[in-house]
Backbone as numpy.savetxt, mean C-alpha at the origin, in Angstrom:
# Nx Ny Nz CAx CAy CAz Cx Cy Cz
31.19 -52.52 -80.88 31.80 -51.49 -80.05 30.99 -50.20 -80.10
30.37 -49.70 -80.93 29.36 -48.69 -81.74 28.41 -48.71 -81.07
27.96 -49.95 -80.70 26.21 -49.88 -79.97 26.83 -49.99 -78.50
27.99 -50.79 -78.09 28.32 -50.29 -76.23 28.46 -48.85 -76.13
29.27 -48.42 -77.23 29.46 -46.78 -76.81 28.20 -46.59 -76.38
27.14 -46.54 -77.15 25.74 -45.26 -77.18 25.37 -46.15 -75.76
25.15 -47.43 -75.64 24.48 -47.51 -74.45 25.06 -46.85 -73.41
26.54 -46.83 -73.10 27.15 -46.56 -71.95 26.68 -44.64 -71.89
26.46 -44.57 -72.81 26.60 -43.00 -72.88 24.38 -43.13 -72.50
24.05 -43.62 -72.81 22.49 -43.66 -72.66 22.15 -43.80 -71.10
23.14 -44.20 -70.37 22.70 -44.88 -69.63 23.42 -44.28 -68.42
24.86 -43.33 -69.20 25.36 -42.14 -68.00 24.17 -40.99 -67.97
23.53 -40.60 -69.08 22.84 -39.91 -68.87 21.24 -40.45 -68.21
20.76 -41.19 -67.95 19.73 -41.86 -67.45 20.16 -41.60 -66.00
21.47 -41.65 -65.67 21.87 -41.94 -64.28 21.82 -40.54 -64.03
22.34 -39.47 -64.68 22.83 -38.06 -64.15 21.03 -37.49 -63.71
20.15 -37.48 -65.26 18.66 -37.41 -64.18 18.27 -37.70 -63.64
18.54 -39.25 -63.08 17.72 -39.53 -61.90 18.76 -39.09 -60.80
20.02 -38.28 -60.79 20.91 -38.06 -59.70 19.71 -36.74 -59.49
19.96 -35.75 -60.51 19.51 -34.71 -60.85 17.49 -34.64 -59.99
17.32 -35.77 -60.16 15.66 -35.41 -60.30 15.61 -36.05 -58.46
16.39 -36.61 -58.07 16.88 -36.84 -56.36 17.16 -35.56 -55.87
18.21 -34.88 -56.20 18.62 -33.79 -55.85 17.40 -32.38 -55.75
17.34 -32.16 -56.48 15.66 -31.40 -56.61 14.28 -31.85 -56.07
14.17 -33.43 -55.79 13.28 -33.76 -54.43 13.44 -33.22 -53.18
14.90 -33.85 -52.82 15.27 -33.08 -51.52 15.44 -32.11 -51.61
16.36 -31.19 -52.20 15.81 -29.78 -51.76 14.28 -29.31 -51.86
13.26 -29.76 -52.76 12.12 -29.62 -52.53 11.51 -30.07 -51.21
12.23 -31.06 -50.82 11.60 -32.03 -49.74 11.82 -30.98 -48.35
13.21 -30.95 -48.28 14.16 -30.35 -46.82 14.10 -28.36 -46.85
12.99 -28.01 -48.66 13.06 -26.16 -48.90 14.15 -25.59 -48.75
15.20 -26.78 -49.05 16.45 -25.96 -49.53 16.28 -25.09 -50.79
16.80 -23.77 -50.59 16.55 -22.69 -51.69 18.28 -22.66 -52.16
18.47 -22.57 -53.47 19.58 -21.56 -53.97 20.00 -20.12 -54.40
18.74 -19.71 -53.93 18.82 -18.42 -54.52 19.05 -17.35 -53.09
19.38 -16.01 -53.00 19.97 -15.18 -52.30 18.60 -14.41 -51.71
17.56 -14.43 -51.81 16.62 -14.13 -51.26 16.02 -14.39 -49.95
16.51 -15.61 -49.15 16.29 -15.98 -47.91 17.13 -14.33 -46.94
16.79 -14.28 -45.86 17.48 -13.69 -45.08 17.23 -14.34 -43.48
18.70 -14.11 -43.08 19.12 -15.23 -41.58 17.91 -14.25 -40.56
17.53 -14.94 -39.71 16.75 -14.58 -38.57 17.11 -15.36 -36.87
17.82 -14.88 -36.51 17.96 -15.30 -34.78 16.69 -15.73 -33.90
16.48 -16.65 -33.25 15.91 -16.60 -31.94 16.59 -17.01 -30.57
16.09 -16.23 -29.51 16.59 -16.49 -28.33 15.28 -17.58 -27.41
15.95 -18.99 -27.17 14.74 -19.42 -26.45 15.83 -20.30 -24.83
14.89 -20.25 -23.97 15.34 -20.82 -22.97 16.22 -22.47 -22.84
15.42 -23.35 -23.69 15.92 -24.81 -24.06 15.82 -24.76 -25.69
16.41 -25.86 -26.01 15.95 -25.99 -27.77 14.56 -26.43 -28.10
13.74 -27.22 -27.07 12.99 -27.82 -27.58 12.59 -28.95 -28.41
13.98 -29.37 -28.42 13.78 -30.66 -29.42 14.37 -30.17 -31.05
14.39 -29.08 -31.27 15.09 -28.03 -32.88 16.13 -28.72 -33.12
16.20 -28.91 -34.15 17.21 -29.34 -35.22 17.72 -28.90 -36.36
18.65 -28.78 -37.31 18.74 -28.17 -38.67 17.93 -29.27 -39.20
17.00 -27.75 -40.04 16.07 -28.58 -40.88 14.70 -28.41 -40.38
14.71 -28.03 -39.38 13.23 -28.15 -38.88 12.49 -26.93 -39.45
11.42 -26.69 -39.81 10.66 -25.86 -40.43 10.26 -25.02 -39.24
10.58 -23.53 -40.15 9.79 -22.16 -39.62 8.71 -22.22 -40.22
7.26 -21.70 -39.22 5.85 -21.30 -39.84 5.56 -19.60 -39.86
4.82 -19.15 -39.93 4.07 -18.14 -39.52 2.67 -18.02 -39.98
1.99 -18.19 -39.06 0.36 -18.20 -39.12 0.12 -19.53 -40.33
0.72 -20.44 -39.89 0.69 -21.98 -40.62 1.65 -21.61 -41.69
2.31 -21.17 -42.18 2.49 -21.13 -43.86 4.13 -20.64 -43.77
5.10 -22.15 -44.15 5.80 -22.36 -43.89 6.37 -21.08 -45.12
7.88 -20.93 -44.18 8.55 -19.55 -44.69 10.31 -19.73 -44.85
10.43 -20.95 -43.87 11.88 -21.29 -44.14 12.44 -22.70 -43.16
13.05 -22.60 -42.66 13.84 -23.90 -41.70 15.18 -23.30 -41.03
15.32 -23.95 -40.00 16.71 -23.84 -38.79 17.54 -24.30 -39.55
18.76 -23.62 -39.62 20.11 -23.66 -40.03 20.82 -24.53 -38.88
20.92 -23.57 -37.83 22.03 -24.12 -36.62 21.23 -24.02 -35.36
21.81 -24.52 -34.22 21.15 -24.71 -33.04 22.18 -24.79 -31.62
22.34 -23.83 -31.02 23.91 -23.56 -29.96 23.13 -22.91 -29.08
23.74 -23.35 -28.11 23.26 -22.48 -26.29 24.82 -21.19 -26.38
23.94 -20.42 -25.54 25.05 -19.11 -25.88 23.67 -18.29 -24.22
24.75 -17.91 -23.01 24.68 -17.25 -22.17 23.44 -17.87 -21.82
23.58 -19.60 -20.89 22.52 -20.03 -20.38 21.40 -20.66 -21.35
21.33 -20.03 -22.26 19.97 -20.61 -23.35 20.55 -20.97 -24.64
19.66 -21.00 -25.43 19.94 -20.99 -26.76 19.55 -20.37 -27.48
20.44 -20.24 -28.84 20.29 -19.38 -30.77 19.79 -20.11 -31.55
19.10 -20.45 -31.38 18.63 -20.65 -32.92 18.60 -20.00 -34.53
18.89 -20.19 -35.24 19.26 -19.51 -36.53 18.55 -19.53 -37.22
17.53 -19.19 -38.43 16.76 -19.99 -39.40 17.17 -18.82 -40.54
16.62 -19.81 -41.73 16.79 -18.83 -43.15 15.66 -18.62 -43.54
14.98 -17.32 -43.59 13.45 -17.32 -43.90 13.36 -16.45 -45.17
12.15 -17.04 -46.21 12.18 -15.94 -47.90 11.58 -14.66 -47.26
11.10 -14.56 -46.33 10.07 -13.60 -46.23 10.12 -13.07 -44.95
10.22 -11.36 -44.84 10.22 -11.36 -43.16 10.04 -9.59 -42.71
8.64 -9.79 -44.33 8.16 -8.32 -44.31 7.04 -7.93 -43.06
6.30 -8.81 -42.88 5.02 -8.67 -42.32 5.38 -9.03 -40.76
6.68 -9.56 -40.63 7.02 -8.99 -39.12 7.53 -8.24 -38.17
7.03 -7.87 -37.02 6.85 -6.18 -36.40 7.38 -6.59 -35.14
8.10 -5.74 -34.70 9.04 -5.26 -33.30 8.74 -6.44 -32.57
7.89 -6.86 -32.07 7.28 -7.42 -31.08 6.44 -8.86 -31.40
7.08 -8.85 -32.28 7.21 -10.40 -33.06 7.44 -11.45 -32.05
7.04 -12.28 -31.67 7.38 -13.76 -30.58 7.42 -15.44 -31.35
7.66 -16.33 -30.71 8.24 -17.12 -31.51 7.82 -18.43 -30.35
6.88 -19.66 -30.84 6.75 -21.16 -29.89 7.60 -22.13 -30.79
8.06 -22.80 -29.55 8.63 -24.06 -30.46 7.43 -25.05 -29.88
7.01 -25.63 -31.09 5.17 -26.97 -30.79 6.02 -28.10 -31.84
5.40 -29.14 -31.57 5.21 -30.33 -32.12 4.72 -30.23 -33.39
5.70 -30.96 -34.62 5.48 -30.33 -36.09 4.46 -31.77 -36.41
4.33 -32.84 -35.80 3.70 -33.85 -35.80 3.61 -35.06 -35.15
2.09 -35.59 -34.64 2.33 -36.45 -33.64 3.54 -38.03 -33.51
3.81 -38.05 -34.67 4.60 -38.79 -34.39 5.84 -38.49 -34.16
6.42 -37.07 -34.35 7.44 -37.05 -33.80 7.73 -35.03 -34.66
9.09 -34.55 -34.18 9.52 -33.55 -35.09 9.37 -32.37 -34.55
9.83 -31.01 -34.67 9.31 -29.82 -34.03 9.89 -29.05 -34.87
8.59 -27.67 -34.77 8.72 -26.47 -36.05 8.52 -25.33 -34.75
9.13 -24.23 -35.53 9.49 -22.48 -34.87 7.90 -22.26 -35.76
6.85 -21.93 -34.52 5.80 -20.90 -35.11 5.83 -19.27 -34.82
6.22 -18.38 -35.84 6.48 -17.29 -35.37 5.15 -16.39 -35.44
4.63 -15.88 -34.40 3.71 -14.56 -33.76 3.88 -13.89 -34.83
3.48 -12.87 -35.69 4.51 -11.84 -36.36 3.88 -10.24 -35.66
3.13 -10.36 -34.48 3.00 -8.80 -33.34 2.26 -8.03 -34.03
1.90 -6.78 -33.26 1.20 -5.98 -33.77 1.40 -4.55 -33.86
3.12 -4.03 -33.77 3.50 -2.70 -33.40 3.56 -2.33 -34.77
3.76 -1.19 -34.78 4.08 -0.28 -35.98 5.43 -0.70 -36.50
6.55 -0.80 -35.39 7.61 -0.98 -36.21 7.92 -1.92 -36.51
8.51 -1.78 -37.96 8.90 -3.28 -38.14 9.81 -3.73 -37.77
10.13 -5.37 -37.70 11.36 -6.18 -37.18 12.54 -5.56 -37.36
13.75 -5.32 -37.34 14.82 -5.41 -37.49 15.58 -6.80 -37.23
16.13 -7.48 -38.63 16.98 -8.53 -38.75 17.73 -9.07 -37.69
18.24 -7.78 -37.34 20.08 -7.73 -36.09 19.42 -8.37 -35.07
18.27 -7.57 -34.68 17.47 -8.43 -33.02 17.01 -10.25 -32.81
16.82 -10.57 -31.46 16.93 -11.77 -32.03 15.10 -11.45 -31.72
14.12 -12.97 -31.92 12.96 -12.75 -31.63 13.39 -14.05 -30.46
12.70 -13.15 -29.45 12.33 -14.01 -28.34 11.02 -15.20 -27.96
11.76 -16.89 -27.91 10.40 -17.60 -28.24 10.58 -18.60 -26.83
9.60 -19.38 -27.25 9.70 -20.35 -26.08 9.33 -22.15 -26.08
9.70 -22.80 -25.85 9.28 -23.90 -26.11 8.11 -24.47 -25.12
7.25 -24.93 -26.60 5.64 -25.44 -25.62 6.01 -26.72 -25.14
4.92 -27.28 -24.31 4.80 -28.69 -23.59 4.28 -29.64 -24.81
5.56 -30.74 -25.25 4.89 -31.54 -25.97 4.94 -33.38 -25.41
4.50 -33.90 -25.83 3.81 -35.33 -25.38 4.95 -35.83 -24.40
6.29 -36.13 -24.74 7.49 -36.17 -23.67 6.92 -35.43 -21.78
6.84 -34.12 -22.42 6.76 -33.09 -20.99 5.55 -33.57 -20.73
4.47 -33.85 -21.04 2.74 -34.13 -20.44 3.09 -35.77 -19.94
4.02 -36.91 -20.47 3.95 -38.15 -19.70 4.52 -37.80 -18.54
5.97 -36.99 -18.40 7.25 -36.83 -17.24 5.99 -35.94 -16.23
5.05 -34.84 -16.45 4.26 -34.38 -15.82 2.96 -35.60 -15.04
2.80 -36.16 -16.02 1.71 -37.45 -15.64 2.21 -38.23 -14.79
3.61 -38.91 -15.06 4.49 -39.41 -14.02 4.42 -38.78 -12.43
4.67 -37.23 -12.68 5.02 -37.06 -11.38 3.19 -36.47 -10.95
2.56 -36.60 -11.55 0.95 -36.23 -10.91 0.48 -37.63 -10.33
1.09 -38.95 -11.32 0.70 -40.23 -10.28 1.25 -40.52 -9.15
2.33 -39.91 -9.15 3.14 -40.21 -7.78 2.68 -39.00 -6.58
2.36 -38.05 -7.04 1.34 -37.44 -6.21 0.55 -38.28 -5.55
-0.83 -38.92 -6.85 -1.85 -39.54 -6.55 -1.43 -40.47 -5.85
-0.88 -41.28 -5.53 -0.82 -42.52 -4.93 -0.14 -41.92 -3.54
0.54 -40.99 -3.22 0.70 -40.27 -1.75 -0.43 -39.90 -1.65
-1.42 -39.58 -2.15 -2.73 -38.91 -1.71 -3.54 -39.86 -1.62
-3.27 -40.84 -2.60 -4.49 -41.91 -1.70 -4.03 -42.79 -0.75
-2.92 -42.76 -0.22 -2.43 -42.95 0.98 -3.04 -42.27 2.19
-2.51 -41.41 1.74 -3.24 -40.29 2.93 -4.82 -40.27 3.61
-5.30 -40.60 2.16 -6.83 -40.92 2.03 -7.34 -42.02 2.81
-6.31 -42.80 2.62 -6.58 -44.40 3.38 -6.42 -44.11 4.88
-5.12 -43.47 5.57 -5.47 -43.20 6.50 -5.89 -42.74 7.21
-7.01 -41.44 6.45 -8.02 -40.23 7.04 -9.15 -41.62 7.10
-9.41 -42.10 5.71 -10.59 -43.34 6.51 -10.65 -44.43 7.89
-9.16 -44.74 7.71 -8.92 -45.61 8.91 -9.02 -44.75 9.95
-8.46 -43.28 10.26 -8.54 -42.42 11.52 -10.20 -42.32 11.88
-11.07 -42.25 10.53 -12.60 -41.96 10.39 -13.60 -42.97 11.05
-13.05 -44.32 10.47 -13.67 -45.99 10.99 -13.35 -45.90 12.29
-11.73 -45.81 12.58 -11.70 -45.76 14.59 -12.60 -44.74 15.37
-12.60 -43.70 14.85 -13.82 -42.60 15.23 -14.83 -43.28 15.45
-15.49 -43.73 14.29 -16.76 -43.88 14.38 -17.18 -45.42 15.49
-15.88 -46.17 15.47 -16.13 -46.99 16.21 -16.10 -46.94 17.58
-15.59 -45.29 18.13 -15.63 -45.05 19.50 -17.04 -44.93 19.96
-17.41 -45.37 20.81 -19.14 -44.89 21.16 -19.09 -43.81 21.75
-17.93 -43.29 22.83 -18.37 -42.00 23.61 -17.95 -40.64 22.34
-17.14 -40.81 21.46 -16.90 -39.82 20.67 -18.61 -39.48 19.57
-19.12 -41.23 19.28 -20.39 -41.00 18.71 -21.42 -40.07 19.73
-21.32 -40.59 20.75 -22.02 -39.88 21.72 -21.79 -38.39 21.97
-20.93 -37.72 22.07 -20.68 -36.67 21.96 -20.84 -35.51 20.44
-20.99 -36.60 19.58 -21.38 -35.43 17.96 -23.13 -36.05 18.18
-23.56 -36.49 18.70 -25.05 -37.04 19.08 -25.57 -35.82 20.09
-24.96 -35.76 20.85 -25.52 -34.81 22.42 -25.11 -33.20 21.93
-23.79 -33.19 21.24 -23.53 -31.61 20.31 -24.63 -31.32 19.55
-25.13 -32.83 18.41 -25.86 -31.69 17.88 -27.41 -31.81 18.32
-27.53 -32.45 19.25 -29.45 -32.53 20.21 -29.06 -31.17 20.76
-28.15 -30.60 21.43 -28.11 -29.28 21.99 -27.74 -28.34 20.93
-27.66 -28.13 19.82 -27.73 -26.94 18.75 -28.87 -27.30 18.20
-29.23 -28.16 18.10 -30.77 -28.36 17.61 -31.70 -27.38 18.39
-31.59 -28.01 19.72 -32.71 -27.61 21.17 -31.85 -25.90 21.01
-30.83 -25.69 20.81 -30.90 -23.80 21.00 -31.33 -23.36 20.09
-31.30 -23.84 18.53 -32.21 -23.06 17.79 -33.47 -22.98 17.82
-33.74 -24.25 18.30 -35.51 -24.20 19.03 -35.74 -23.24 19.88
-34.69 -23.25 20.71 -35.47 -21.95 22.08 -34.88 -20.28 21.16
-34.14 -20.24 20.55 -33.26 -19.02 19.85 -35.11 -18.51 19.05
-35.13 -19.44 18.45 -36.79 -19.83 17.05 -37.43 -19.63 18.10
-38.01 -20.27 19.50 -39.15 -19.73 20.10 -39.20 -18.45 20.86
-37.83 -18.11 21.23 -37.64 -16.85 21.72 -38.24 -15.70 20.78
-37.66 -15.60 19.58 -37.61 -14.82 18.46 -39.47 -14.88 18.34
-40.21 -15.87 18.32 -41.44 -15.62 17.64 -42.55 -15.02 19.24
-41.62 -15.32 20.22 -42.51 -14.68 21.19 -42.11 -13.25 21.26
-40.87 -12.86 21.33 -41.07 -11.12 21.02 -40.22 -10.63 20.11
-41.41 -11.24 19.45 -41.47 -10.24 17.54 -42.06 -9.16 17.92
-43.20 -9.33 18.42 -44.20 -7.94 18.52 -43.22 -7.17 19.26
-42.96 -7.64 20.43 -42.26 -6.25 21.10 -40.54 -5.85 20.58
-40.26 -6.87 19.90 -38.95 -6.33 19.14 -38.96 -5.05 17.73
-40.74 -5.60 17.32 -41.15 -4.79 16.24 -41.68 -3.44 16.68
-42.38 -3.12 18.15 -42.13 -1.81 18.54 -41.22 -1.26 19.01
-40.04 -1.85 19.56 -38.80 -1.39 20.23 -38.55 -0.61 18.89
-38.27 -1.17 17.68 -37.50 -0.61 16.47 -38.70 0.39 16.31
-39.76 -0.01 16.27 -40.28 1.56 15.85 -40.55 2.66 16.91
-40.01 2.54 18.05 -39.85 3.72 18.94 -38.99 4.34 18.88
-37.74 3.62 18.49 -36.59 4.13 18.06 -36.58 5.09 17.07
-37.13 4.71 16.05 -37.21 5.18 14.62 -37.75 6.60 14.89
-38.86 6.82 15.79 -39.68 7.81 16.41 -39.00 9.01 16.68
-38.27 8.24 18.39 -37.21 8.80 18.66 -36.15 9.30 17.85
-35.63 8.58 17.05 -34.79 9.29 15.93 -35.55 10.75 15.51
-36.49 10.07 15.10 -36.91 11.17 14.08 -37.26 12.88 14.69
-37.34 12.63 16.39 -38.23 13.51 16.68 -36.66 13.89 17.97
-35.62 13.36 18.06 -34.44 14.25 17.76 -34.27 15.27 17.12
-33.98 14.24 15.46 -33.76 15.58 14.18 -34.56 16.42 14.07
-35.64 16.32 14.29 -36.76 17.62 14.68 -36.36 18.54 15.41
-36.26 18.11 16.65 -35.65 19.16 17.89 -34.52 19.70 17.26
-33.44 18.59 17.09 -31.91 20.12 16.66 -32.44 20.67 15.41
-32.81 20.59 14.31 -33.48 21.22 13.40 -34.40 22.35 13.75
-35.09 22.49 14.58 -35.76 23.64 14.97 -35.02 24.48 15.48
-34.31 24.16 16.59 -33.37 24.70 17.69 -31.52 24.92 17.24
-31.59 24.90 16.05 -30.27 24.39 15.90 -29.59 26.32 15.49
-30.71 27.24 15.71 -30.13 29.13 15.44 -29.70 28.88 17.13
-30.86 28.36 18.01 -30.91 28.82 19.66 -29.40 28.32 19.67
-29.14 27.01 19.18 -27.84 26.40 19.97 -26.66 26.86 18.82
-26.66 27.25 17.71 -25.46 28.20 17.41 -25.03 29.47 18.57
-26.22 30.69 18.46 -26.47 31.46 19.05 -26.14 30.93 20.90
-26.51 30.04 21.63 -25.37 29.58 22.76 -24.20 29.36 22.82
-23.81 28.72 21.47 -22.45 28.45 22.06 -21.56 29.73 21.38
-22.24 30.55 20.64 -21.58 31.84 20.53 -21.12 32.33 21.57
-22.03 32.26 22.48 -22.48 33.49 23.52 -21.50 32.98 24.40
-21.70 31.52 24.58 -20.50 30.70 25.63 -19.06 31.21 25.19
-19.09 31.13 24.08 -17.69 31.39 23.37 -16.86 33.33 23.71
-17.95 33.85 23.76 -17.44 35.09 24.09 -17.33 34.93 25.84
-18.51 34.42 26.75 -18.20 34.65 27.86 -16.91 33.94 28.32
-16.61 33.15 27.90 -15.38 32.35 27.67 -14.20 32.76 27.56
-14.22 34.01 26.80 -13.04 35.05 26.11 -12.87 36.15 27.41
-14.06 36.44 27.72 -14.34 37.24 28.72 -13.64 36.88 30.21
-14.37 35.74 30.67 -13.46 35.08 31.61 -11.83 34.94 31.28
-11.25 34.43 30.18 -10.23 34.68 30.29 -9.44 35.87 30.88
-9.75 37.21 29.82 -9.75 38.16 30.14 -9.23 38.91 31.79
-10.41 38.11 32.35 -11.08 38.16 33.70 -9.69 37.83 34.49
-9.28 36.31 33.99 -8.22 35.55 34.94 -6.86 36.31 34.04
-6.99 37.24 33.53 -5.13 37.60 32.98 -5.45 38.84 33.74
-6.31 39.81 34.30 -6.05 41.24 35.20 -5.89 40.12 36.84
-6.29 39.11 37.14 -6.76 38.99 38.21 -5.17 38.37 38.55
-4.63 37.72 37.68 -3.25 37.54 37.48 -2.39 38.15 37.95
-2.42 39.65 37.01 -1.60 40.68 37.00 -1.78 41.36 39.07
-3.12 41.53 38.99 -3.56 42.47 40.58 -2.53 41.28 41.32
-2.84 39.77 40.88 -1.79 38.76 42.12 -0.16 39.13 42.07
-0.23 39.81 41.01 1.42 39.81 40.64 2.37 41.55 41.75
0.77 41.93 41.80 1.24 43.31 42.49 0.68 42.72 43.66
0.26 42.17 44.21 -0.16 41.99 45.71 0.90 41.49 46.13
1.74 39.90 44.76 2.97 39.93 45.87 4.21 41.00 45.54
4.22 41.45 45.02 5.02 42.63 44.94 5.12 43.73 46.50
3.74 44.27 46.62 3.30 44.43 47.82 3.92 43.87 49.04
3.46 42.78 49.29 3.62 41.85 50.01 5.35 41.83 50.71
5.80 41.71 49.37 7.59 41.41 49.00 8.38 43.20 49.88
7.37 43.78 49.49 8.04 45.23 49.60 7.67 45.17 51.61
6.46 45.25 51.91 5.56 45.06 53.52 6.93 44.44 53.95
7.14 42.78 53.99 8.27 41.80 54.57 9.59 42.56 54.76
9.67 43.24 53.51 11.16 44.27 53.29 10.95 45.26 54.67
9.84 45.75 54.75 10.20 47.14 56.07 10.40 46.34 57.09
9.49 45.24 57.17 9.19 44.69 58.79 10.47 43.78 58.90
11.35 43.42 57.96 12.72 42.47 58.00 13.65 44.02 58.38
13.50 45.19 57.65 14.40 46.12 58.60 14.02 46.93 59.86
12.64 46.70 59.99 12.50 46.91 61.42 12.74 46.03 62.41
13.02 44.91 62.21 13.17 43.85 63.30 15.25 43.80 62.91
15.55 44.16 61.86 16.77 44.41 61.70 17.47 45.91 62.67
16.60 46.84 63.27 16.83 48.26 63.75 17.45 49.05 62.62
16.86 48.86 61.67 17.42 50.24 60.06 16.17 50.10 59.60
16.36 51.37 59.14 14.74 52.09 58.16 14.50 53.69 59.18
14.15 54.38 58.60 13.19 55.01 59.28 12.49 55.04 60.16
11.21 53.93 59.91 10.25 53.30 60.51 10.86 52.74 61.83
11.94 52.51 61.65 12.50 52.18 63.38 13.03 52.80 64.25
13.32 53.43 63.41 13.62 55.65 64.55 11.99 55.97 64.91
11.11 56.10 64.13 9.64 56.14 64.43 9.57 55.69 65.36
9.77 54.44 65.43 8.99 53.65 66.50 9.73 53.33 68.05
11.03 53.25 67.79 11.82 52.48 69.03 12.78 53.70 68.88
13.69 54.74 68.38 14.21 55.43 68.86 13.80 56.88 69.72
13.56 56.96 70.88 13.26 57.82 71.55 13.92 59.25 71.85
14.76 59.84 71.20 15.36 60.63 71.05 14.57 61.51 69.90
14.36 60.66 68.73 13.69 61.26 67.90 12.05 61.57 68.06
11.74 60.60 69.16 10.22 60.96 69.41 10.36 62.38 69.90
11.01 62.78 71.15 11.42 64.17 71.70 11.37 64.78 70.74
11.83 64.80 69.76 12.39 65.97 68.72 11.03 66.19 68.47
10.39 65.16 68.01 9.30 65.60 67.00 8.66 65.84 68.02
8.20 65.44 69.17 7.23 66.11 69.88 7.15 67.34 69.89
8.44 67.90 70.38 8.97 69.42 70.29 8.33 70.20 69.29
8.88 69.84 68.02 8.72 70.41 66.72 7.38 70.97 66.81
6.49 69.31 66.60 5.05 69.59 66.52 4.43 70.74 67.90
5.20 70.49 68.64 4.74 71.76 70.33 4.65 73.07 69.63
6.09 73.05 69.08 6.58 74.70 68.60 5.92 75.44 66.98
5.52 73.78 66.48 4.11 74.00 65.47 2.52 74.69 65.42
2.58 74.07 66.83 1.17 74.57 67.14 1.41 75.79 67.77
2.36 76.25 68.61 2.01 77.85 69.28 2.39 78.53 68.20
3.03 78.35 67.43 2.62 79.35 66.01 1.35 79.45 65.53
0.89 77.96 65.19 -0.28 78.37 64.46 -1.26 79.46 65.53
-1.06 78.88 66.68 -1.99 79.51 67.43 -2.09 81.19 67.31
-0.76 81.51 67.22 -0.39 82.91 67.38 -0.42 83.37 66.03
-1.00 82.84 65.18 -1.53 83.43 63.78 -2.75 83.50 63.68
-3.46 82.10 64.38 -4.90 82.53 64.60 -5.27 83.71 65.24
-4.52 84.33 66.67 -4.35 85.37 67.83 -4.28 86.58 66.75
-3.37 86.67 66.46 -3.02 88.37 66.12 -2.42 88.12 64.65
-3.10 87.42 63.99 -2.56 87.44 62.01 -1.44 87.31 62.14
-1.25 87.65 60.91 0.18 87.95 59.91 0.70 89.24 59.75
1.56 89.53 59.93 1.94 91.29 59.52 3.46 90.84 58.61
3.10 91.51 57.19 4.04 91.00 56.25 4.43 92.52 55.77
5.66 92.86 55.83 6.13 93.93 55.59 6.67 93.37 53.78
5.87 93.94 52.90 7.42 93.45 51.57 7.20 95.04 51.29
8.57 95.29 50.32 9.10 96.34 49.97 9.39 96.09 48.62
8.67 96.89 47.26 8.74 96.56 46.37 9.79 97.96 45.60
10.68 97.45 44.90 11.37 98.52 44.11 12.11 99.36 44.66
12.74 99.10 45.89 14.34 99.50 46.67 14.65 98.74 47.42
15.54 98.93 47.68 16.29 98.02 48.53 16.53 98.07 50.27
């Protein structure tokens, strides 16, 4: 009974280390930590990517912790992770979800940015999931199904190409198109080499001419300030000219307006001017007057003046 005891007791403890020395694999295995030093870190990514609890966080290769939890929240998803370390990352920190290995698995590689400030915990880091072997076949898939509409297409640009070519008047016509662009660059090419020479003095008469322009206004260019000065004042002048010639029109019809006025009351019989002329009563008078005008004067020429004044009585 003495030697079952010790074995049973040899052999609970044989069992508790190898429970013990399991237990401390996997958490070695899965970087489960017990200690209070991890701190939680958020990411916001569009899909999960394939993330799981458990999947390993990197940064710049060198693993730092693993995903806790994994939930869509407003369209996307949170990801959670517990990381020992999360000094050396800055504001602007970013985050890929890649392929942790080709046979299968996916890890959070975090950016850790380059701003001054550092991370704050509370924020989440914004990441994204890369294209891994899944997304490049479903992409390959739909690039063959492209390809095979395109070499469809292909097949029947050749078949449209073979009936072409089997038309004779269509051959005939890219035959006779290009004998006549041939034959115009020939005559374009023989034109060109027969007047070179005189195309090569045209340009330098020009050039001449240019030059012996800028000469002329360059010499002449005080004379033709000095003209159009001069234009410029006679210019002012004439104006001048047409604002009195204006004004004299403005009194001519004034004139004019006043003339119409007598001759509308002489043909009316009022005015003056129409006792002048058509009342004969008043011609008498004045005849008179002027009669009894002149034998005065006369009789002053005859025998003077005799002016009696009396100064200082009455």
């Amino acid at each position: 009974m003495e030697v079952s005891r010790k074995t049973e007791i040899r052999v609970g403890l044989v069992s508790i280390g190898a429970i013990l020395v399991l237990l401390i694999g996997i958490m070695l295995g899965k970087d489960i930590s017990w200690t209070s030093s991890q701190q939680s870190v958020r990411f916001r990514l569009a899909t999960s990517g394939g993330l799981e609890p458990g999947s390993p966080i990197v940064v710049s290769g060198v693993k730092r912790g693993q995903v806790v939890s994994v939930a869509t929240n407003n369209g996307g998803v949170v990801v959670v992770g517990q990381m020992d370390d999360i000094s050396d990352l800055r504001s602007d920190a970013t985050a890929v979800v890649s392929i942790l290995e080709i046979t299968g698995g996916k890890k959070i590689e975090i950016k850790p940015g380059s701003q001054s400030v550092a991370f704050n915990p509370n924020n989440e880091i914004p990441g994204a999931a890369a294209a891994d072997i899944g997304t490049l076949v479903t992409s390959l898939g739909n690039v063959s199904d492209n390809a095979v509409a395109l070499v469809k297409r292909l097949d029947t640009l050749s078949a449209a190409l073979a009936d072409l070519a089997r038309d004779g008047s269509f051959v005939n016509n890219i035959k006779t198109l290009a004998s006549d662009g041939a034959l115009l660059v020939s005559d374009a090419r023989s034109w060109m080499e027969t007047n070179k020479s005189d195309l090569t003095y045209m340009v330098r008469d020009l050039r001449q001419i240019s030059a012996t322009l800028k000469g002329t206004l360059d010499r002449n260019e005080p004379k033709i300030s000095g003209l159009i000065d001069h234009l410029d004042r006679t210019l002012s002048t004439f104006d001048k000219t047409l604002t009195k010639a204006d004004k004299a029109f403005i009194s001519v019809d004034s004139l004019v307006i006043e003339v119409n006025t007598v001759i509308a009351e002489v043909k009316a019989n009022k005015g003056i001017l129409n006792r002048v002329i058509y009342d004969e009563n008043l011609s008498v008078q004045l005849d008179s007057s002027l009669a009894i005008l002149k034998t005065i004067l006369q009789q002053f020429q005859r025998d003077g003046v005799n002016v009696n004044v009396g100064l200082g009585h009455k």
